[in-house]
Each structure stands twice: as C-alpha cells, then as structure tokens.
MDTraj code that builds the backbone (N, CA, C; nanometers):
import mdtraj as md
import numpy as np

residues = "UNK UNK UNK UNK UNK UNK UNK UNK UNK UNK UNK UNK UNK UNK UNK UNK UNK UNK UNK UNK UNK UNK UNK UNK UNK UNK UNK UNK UNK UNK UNK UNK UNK UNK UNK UNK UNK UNK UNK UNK UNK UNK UNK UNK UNK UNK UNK UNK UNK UNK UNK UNK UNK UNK UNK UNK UNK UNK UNK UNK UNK UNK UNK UNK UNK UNK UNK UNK UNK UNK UNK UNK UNK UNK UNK UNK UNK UNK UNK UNK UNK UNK UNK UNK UNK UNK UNK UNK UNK UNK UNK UNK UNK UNK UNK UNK UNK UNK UNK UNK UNK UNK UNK UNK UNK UNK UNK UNK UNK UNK UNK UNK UNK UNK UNK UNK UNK UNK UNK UNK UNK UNK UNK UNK UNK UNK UNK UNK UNK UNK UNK UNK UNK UNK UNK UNK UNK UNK UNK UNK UNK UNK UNK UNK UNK UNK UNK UNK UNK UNK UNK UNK UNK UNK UNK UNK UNK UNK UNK UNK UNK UNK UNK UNK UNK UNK UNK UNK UNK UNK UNK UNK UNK UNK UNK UNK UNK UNK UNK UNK UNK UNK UNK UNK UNK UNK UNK UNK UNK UNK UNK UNK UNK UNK UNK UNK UNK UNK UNK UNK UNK UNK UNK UNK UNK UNK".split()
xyz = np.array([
    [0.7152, 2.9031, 4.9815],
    [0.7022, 2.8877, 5.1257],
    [0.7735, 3.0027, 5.1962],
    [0.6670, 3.0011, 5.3058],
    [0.7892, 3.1293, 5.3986],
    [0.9589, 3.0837, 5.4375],
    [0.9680, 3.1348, 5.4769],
    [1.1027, 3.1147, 5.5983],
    [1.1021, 3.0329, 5.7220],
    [0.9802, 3.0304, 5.7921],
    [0.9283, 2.9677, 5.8833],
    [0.8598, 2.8565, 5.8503],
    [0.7767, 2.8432, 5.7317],
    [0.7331, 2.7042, 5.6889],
    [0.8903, 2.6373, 5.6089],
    [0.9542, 2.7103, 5.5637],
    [1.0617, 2.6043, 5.4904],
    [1.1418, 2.5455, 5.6403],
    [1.1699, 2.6095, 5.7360],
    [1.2512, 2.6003, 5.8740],
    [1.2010, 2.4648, 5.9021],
    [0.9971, 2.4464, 5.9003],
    [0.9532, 2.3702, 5.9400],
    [0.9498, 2.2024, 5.8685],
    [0.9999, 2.1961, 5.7309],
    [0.9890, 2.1212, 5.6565],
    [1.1352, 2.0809, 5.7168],
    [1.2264, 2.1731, 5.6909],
    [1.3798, 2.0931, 5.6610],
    [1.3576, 2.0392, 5.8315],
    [1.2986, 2.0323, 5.9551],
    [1.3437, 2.0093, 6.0686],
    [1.1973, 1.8663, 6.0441],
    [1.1107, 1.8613, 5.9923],
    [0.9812, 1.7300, 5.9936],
    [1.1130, 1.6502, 5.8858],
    [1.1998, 1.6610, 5.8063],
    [1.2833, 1.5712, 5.6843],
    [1.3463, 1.5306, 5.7598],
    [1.4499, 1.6340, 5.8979],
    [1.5462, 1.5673, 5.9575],
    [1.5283, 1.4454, 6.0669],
    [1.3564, 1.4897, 6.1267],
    [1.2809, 1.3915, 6.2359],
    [1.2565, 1.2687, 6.1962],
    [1.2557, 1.2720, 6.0757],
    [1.1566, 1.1725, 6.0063],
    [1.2142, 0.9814, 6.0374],
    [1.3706, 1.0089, 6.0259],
    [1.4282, 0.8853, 6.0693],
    [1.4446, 0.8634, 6.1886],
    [1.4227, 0.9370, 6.2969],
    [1.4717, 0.9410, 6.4127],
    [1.5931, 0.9284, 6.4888],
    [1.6856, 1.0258, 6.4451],
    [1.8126, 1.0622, 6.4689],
    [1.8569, 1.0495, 6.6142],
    [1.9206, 0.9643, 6.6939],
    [1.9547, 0.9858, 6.7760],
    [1.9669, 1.1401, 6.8545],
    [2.0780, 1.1901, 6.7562],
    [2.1200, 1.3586, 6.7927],
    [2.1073, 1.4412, 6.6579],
    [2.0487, 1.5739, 6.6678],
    [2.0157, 1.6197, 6.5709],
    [2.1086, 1.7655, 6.5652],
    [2.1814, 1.7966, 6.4628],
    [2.2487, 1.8949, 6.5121],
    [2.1696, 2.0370, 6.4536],
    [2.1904, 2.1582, 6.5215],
    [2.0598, 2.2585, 6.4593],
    [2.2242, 2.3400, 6.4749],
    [2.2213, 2.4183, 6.3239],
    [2.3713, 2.5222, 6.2765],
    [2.2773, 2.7130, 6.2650],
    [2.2711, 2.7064, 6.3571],
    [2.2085, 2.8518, 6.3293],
    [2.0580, 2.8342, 6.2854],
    [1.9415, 2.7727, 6.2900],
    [1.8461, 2.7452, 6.2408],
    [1.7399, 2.8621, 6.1943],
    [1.7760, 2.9694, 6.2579],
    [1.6563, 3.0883, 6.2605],
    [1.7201, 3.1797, 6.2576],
    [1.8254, 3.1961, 6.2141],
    [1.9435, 3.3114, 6.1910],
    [1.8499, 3.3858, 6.0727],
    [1.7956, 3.3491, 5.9773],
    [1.6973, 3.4190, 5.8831],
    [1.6151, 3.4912, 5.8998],
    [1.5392, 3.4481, 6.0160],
    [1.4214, 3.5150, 6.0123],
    [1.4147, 3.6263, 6.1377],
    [1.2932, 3.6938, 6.1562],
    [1.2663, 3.8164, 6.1890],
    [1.2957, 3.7585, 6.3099],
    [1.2694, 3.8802, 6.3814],
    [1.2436, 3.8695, 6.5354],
    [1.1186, 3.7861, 6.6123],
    [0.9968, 3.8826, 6.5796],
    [0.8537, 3.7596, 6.5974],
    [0.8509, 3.5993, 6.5768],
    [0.9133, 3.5964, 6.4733],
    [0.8640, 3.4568, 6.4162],
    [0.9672, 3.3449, 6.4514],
    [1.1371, 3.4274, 6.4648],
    [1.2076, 3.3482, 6.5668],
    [1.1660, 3.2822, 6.7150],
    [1.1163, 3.3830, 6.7743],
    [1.0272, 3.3865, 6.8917],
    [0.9890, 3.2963, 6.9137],
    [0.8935, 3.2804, 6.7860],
    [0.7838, 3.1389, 6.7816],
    [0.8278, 3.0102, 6.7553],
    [0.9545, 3.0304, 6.6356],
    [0.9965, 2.9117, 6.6518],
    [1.0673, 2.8467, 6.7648],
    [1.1654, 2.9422, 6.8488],
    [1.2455, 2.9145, 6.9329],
    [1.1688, 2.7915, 7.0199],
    [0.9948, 2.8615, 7.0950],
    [0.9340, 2.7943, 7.1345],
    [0.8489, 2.6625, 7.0680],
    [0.8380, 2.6502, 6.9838],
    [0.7988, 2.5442, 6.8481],
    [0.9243, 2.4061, 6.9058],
    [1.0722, 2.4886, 6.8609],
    [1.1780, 2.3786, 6.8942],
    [1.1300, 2.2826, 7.0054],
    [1.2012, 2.3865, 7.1219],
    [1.1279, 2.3179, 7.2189],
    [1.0382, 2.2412, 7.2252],
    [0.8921, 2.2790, 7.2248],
    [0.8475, 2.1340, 7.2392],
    [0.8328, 2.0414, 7.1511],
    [0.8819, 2.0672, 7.0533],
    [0.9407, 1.9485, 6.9854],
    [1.0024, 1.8619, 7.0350],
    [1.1388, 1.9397, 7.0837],
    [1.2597, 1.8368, 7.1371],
    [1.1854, 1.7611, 7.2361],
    [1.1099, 1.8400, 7.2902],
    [1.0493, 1.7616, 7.4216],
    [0.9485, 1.6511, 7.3901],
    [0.9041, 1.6502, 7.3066],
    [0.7457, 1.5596, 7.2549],
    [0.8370, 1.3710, 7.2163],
    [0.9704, 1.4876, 7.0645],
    [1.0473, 1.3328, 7.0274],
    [1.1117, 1.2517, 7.1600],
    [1.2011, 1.3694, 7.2099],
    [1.2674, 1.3205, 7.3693],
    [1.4176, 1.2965, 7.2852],
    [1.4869, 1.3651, 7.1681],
    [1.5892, 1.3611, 7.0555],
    [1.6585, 1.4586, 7.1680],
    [1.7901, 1.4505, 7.1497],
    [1.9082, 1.5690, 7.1972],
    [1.9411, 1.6241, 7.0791],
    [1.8970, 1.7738, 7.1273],
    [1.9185, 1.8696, 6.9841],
    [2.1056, 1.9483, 7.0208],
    [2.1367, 1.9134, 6.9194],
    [2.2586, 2.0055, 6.9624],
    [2.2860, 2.1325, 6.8791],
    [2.2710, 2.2516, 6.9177],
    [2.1968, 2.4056, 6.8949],
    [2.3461, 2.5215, 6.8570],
    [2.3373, 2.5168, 6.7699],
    [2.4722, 2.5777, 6.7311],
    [2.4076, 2.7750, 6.7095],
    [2.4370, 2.8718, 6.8196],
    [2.3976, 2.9689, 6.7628],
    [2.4606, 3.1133, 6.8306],
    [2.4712, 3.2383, 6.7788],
    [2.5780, 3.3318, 6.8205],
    [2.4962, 3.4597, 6.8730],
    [2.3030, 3.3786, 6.9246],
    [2.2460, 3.4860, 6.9469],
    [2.2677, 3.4904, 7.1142],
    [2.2912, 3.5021, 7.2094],
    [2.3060, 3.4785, 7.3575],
    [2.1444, 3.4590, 7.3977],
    [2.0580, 3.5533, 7.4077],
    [1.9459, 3.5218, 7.4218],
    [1.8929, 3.3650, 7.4103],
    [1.9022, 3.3874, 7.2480],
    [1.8273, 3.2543, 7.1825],
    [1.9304, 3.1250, 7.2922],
    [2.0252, 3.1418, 7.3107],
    [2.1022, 3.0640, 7.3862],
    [2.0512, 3.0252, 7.5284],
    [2.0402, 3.0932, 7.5905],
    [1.9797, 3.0977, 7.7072],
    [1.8282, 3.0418, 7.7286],
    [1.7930, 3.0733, 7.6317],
    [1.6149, 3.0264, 7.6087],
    [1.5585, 2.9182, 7.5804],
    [1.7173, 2.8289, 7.4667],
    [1.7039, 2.7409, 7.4365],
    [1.7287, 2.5650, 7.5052],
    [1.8145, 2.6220, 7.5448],
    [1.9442, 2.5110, 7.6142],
    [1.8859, 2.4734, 7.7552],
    [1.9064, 2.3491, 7.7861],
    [1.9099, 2.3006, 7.9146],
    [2.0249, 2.2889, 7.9538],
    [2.1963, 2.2906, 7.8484],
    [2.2817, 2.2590, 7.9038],
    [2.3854, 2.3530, 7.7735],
    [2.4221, 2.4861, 7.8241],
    [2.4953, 2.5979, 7.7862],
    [2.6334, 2.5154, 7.7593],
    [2.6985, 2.5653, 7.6543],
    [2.8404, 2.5573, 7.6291],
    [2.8722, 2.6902, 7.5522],
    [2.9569, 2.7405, 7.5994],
    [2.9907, 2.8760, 7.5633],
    [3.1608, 2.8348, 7.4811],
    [3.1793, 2.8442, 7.3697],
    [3.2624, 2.8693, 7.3300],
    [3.4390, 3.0030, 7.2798],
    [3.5257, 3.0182, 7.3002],
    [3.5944, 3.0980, 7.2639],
    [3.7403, 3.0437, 7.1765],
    [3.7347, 3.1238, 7.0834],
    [3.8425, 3.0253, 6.9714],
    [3.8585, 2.8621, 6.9921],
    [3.7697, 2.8267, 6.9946],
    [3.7635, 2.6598, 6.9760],
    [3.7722, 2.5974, 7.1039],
    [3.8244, 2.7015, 7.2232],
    [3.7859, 2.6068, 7.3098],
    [3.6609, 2.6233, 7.3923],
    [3.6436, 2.5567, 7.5000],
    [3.5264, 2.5308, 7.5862],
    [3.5509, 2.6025, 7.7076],
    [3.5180, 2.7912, 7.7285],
    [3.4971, 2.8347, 7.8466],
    [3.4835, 2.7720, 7.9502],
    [3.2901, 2.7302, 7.9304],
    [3.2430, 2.6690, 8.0697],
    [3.1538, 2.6158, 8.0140],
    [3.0749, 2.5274, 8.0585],
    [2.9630, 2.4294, 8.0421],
    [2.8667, 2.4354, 8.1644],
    [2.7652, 2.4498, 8.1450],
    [2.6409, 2.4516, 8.2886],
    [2.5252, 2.4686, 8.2508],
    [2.4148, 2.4706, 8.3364],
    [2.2765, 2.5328, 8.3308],
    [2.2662, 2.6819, 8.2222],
    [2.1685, 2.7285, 8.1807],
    [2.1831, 2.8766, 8.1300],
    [2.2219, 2.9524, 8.2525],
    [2.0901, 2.9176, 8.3950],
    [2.1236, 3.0538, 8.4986],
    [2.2969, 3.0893, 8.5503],
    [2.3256, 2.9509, 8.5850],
    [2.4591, 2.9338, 8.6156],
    [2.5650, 2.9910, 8.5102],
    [2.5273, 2.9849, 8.3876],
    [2.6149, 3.0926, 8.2818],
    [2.5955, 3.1904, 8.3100],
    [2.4717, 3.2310, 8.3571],
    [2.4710, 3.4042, 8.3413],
    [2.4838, 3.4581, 8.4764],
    [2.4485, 3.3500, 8.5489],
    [2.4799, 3.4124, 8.7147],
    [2.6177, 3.4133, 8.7454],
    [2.6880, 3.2998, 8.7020],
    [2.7606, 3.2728, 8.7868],
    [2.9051, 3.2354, 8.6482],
    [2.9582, 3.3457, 8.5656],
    [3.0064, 3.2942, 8.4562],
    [3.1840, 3.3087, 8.5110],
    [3.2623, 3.2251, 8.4550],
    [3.3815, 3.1785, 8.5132],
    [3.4701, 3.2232, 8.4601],
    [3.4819, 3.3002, 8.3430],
    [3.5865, 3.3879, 8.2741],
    [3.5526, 3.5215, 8.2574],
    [3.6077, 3.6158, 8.2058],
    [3.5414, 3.7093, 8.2012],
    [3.5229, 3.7153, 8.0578],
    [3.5345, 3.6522, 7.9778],
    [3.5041, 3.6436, 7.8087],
    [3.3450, 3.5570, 7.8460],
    [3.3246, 3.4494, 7.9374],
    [3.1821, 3.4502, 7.9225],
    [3.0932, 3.5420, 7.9850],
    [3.1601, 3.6007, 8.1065],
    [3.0624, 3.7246, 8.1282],
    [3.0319, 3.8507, 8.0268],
    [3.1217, 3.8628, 7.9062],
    [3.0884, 3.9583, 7.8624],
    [3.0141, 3.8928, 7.7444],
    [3.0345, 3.8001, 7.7037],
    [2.9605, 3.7089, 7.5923],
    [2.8108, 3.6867, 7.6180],
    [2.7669, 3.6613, 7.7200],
    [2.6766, 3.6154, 7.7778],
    [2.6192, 3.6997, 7.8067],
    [2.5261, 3.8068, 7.7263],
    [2.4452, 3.9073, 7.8170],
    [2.5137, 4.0072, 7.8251],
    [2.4777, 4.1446, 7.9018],
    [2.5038, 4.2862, 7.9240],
    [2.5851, 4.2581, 8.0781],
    [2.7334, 4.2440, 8.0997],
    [2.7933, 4.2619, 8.2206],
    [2.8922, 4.3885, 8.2388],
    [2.8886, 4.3754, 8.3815],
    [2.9720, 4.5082, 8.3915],
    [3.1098, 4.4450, 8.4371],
    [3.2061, 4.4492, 8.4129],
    [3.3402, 4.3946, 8.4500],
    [3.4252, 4.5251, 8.5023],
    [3.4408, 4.5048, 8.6434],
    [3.5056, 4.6084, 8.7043],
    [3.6507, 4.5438, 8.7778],
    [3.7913, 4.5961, 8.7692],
    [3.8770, 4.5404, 8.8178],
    [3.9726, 4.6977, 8.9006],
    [4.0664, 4.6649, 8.9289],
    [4.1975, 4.7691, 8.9333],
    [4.1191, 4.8530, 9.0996],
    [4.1481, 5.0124, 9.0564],
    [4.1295, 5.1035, 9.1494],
    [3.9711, 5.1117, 9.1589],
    [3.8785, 5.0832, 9.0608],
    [3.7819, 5.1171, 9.0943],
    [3.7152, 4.9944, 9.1455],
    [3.7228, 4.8844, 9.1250],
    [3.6862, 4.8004, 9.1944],
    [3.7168, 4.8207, 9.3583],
    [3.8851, 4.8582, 9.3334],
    [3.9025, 4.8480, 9.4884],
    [3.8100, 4.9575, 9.5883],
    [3.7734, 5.0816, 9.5362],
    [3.6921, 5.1876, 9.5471],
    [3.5496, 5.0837, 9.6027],
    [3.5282, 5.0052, 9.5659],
    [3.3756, 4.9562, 9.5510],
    [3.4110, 4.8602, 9.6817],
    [3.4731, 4.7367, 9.6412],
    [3.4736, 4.6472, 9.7417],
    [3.6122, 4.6351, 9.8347],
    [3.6808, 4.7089, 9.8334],
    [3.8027, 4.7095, 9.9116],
    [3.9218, 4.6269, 9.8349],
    [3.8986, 4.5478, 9.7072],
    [3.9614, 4.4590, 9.6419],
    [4.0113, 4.4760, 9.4706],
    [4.1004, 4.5169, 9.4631],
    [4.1145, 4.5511, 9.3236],
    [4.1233, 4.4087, 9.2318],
    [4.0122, 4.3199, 9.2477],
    [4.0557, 4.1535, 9.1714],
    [3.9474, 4.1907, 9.1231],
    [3.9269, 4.1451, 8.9553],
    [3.8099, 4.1427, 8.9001],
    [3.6616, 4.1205, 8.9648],
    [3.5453, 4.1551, 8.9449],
    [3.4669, 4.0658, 8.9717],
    [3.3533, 4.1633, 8.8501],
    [3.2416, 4.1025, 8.8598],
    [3.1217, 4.1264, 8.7160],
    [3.0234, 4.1512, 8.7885],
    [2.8930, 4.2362, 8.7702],
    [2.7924, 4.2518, 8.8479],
    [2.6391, 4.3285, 8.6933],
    [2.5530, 4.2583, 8.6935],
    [2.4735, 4.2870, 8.5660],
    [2.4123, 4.3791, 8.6198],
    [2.3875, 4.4353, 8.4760],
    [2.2671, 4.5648, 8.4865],
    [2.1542, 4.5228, 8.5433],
    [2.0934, 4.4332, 8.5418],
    [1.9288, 4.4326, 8.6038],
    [1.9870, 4.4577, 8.7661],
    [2.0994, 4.4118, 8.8332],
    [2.0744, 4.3996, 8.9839],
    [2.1193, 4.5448, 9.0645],
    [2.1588, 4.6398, 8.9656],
    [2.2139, 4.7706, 9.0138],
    [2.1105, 4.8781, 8.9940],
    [2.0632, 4.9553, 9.1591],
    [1.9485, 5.0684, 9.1231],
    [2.0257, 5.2007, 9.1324],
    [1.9814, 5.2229, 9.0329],
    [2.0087, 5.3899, 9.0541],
    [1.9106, 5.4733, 9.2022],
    [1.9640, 5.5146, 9.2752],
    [1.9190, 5.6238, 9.4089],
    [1.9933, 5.7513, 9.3971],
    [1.9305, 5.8046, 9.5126],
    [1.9460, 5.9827, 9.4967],
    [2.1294, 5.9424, 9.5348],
    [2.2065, 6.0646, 9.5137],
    [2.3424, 6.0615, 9.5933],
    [2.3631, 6.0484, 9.7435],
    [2.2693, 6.0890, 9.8248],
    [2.2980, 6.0685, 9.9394],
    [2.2355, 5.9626, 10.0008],
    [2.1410, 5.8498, 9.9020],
    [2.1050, 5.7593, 9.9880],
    [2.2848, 5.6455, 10.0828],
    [2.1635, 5.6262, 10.1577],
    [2.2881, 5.5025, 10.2484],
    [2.2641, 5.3743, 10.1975],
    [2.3904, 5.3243, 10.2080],
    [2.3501, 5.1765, 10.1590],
    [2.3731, 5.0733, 10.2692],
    [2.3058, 4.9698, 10.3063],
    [2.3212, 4.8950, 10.3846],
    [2.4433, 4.7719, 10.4066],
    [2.4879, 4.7160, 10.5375],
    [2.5816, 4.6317, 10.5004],
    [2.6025, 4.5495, 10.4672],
    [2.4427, 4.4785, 10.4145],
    [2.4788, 4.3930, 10.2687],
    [2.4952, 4.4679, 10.1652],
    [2.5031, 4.6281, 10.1319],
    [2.5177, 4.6144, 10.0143],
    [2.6660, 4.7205, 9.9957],
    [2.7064, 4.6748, 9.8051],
    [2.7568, 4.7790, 9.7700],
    [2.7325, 4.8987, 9.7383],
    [2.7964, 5.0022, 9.7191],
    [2.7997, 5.1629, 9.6362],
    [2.8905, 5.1756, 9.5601],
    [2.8182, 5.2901, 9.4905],
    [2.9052, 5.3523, 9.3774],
    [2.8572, 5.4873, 9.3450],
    [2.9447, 5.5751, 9.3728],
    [2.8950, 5.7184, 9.2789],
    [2.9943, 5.7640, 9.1795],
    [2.9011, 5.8109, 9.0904],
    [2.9352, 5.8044, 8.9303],
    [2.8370, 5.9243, 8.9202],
    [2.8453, 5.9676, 8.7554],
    [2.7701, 6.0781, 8.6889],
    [2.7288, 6.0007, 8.5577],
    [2.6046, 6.0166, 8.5438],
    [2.5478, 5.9601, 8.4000],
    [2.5783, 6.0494, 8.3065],
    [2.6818, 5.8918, 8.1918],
    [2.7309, 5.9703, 8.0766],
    [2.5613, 5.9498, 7.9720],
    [2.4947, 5.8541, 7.9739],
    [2.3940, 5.8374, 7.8844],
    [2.2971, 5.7534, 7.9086],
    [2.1316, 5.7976, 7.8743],
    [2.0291, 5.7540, 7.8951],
    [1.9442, 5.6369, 7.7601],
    [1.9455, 5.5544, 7.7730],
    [1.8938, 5.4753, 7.6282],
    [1.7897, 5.4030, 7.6669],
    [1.6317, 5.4988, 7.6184],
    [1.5437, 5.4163, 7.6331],
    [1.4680, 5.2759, 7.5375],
    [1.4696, 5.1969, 7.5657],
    [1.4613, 5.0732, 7.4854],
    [1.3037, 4.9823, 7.5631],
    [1.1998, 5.0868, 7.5261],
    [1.0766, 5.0473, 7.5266],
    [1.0725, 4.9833, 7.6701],
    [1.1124, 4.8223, 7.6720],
    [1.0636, 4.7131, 7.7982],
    [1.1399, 4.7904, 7.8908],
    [1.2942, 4.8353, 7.8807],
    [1.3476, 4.9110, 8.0307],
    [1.4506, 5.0292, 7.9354],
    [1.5201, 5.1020, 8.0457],
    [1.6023, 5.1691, 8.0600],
    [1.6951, 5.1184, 8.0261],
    [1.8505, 5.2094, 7.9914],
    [1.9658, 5.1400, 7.9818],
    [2.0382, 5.3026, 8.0408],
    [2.0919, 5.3071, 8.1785],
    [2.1607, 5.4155, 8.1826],
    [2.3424, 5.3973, 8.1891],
    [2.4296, 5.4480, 8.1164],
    [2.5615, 5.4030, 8.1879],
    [2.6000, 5.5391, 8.2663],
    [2.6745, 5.4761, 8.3743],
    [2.7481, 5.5744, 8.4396],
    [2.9075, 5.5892, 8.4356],
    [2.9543, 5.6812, 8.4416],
    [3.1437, 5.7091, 8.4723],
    [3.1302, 5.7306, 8.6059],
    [3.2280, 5.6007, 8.6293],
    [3.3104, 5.6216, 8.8026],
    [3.3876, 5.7146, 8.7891],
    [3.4144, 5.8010, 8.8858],
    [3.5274, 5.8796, 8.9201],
    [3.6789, 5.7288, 8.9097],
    [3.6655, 5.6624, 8.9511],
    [3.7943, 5.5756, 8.9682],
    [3.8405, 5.5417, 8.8428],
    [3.7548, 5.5313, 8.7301],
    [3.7710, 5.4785, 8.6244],
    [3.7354, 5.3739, 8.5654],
    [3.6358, 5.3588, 8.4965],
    [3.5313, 5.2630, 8.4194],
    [3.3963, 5.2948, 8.4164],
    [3.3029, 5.2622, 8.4040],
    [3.1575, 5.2803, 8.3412],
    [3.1000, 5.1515, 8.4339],
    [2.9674, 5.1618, 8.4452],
    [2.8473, 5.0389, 8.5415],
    [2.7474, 5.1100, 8.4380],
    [2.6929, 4.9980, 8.3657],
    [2.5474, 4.9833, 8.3229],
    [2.4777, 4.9354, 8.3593],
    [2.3877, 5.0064, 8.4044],
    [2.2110, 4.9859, 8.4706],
    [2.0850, 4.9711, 8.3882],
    [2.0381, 4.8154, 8.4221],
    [1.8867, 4.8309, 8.3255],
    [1.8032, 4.8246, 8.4335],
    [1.7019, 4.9334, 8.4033],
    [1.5852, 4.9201, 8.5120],
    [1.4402, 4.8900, 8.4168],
    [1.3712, 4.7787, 8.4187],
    [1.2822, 4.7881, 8.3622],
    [1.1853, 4.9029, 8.3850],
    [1.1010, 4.9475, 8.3145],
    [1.0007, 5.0790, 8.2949],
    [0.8522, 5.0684, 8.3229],
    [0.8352, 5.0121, 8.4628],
    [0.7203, 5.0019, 8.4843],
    [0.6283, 5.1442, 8.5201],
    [0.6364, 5.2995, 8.4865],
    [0.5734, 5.3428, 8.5189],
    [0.5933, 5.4614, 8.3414],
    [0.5302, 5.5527, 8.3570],
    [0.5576, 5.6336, 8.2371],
    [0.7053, 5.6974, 8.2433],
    [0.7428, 5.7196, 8.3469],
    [0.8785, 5.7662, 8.3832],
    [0.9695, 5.6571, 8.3747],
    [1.0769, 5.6531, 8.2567],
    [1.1778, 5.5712, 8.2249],
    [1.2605, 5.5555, 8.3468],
    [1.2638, 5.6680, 8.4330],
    [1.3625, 5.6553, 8.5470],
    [1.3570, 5.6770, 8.6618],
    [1.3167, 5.6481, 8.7235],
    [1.2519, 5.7136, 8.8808],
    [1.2806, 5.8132, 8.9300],
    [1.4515, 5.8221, 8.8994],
    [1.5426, 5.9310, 8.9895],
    [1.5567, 6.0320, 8.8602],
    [1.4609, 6.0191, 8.7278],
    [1.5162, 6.1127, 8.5878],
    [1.6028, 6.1539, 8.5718],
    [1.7175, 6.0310, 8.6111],
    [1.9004, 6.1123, 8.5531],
    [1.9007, 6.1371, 8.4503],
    [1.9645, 6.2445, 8.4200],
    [1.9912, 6.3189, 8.2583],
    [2.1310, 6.2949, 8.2795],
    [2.1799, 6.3269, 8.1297],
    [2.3105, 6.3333, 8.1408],
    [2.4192, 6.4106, 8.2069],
    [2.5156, 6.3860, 8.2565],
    [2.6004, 6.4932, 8.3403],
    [2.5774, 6.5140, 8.5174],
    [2.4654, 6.4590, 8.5462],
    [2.3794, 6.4571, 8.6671],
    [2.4565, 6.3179, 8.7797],
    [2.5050, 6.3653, 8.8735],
    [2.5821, 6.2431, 8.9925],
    [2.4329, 6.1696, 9.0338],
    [2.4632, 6.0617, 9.0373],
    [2.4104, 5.9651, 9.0745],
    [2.4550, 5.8743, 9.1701],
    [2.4017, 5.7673, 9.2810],
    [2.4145, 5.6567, 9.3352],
    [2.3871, 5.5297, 9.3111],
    [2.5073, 5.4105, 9.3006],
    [2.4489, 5.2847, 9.2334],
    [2.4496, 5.2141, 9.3714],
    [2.3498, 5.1236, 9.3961],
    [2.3456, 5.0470, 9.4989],
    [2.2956, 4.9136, 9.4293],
    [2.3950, 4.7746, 9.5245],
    [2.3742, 4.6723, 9.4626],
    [2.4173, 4.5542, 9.5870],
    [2.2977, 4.4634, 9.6083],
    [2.3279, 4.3757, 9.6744],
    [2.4866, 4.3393, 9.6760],
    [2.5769, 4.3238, 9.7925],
    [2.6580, 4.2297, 9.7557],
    [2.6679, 4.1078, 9.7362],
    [2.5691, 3.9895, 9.7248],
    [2.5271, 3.8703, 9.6738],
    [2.5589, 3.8462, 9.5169],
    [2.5104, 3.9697, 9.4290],
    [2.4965, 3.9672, 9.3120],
    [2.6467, 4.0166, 9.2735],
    [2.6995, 4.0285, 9.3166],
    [2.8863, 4.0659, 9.3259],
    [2.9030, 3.8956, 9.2552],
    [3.0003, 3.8968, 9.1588],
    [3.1005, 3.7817, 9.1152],
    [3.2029, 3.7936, 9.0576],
    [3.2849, 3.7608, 9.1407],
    [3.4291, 3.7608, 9.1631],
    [3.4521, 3.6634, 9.0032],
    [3.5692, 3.6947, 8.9664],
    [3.6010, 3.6497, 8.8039],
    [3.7326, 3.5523, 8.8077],
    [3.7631, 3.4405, 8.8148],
    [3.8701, 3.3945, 8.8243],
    [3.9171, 3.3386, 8.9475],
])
top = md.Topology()
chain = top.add_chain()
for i, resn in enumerate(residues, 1):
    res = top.add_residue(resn, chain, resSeq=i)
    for name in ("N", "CA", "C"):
        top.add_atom(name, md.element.get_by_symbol(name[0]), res)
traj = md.Trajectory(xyz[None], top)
C-alpha cells in the first residue's frame, strides 16, 4: 500500500468504534506535499461527515491553520494562546506565536520607534507591506519605512523581498506575482526602497 492508502486504513480502524475524540500525532508528516494536500482536505470532511472531535497534533503551521477550527499553539509545554486560526495569525499574543505562526516581522526598540513613534514591540506580516518607489507619500492611515533591499527570493506563487532599516532590523515583504514581473518596483539588491503598510495591520505584542 501507498502512504496515503495505509494513512487511510489506520484512520477507517480508528473510526470504526466511534471514538468520542480521536487523537491524530502528526498523521501526514510522511508524505509528499500533493498528497498531504489531499489528505489534509480528505480529514476534514471526514471530521465533518462523523461530527468526532479530532485532536491534531502537528509542527507544520500551515497544515495548522488549514486544519483546525480551534488553534492551540504550544511553547515548552505550555499553552501560548488558544483561538480561531485567523485570530492566531492576525492577532497573535506573544511574540513566540507570532513568529511560530507563519512569516512575521517583529519590530521593537529604535526602529520601531522610527516607524510608529513607539519603541514597544509590535508584528506586522509580509503579505500586508507594499513595496513603492522612495518618494511615494503615505497616507494618515498608514505607516512607512525606508530601507534598502538586502535580498530578492522568488518562490513561484509570490515574491519574498527582505529589507535593512537604517534603524536596525529587517521587514519581509511577500507580494504575490500576478504579472511576469516578480516585482513591480524590480528592487534588486542594494537598491532603497519604500514600505508602506496600513496601520490597521500594525499589532502591538504584549
């Protein structure tokens, strides 16, 4: 049997009595990427068809997010935070789940204060930060930042550019790649740039 048909046997053996709670320890840690995919969605409506509480033990964040109706993020044994997935990733309450959870940027000290007038932590993700020319303006909902791109990493679905603040720290930007041009503004490396970012999508850490 494959990997994916044995996955499917040991989880029809565990259904079979009808387990109140079923615990799943890494279930697809084996297999490829594709076929995780499929199972991830397989689970699901499973869980949904029996109407069983699966309890999902796994160290992929993604698969986490994709899976769960109700996130628990762990760190040395204890319990970060507990919530929705969005609310983990929007809105995460330590800064060990913001960095656990996905691609965040955690900015504190002088360069924060540079940004928002406040040198107190706060986290802001790559999808909500655009790269613009240097002299665009930013409006007074939003923040800025100018920086120089240390590096460009194209990764097929989007972009991944990071930048160096002058103040000190790095902001990573994903822009998905909807056109043949990975980057609108084609920062190369070494090249000043402008980050502009709602202040909505600003979260304060602590």
């Amino acid at each position: 049997l494959s990997g994916g048909q044995r996955q499917r046997v040991a989880l029809a053996r565990a259904l079979i009595n009808r387990p109140r709670v079923l615990l799943l320890d890494e279930p697809l840690g084996a297999l490829d990427l594709k076929l995780r995919q499929e199972m991830q969605s397989e689970l699901k409506q499973i869980q949904h068809q029996v109407g069983i509480t699966f309890v999902y033990v796994t160290h992929d964040q993604e698969e986490a997010l994709t899976m769960s109706d109700r996130l628990a993020v762990f760190n040395q044994g204890k319990i970060e935070q507990v919530g929705p997935p969005a609310e983990i990733y929007e809105k995460p309450a330590t800064a060990f789940v913001a960095g656990f959870v996905g691609i965040s940027n955690l900015i504190e000290g002088n360069a924060a204060a540079k940004i928002t007038g406040s040198p107190h932590l706060f986290s802001v993700r790559p999808e909500k930060i655009h790269l613009v020319e240097p002299d665009t303006l930013a409006r007074p909902d939003q923040f800025l930042a100018d920086g120089v791109v240390r590096e460009v990493i194209y990764l097929g679905m989007f972009t991944r550019t990071i930048v160096d603040l002058p103040g000190g720290g790095q902001l990573t930007v994903a822009q998905q790649n909807l056109s043949t041009s990975a980057n609108p503004i084609r920062a190369t490396e070494g090249q000043p740039v402008r980050l502009i970012w709602d202040k909505t999508h600003n979260h304060l850490i602590g």
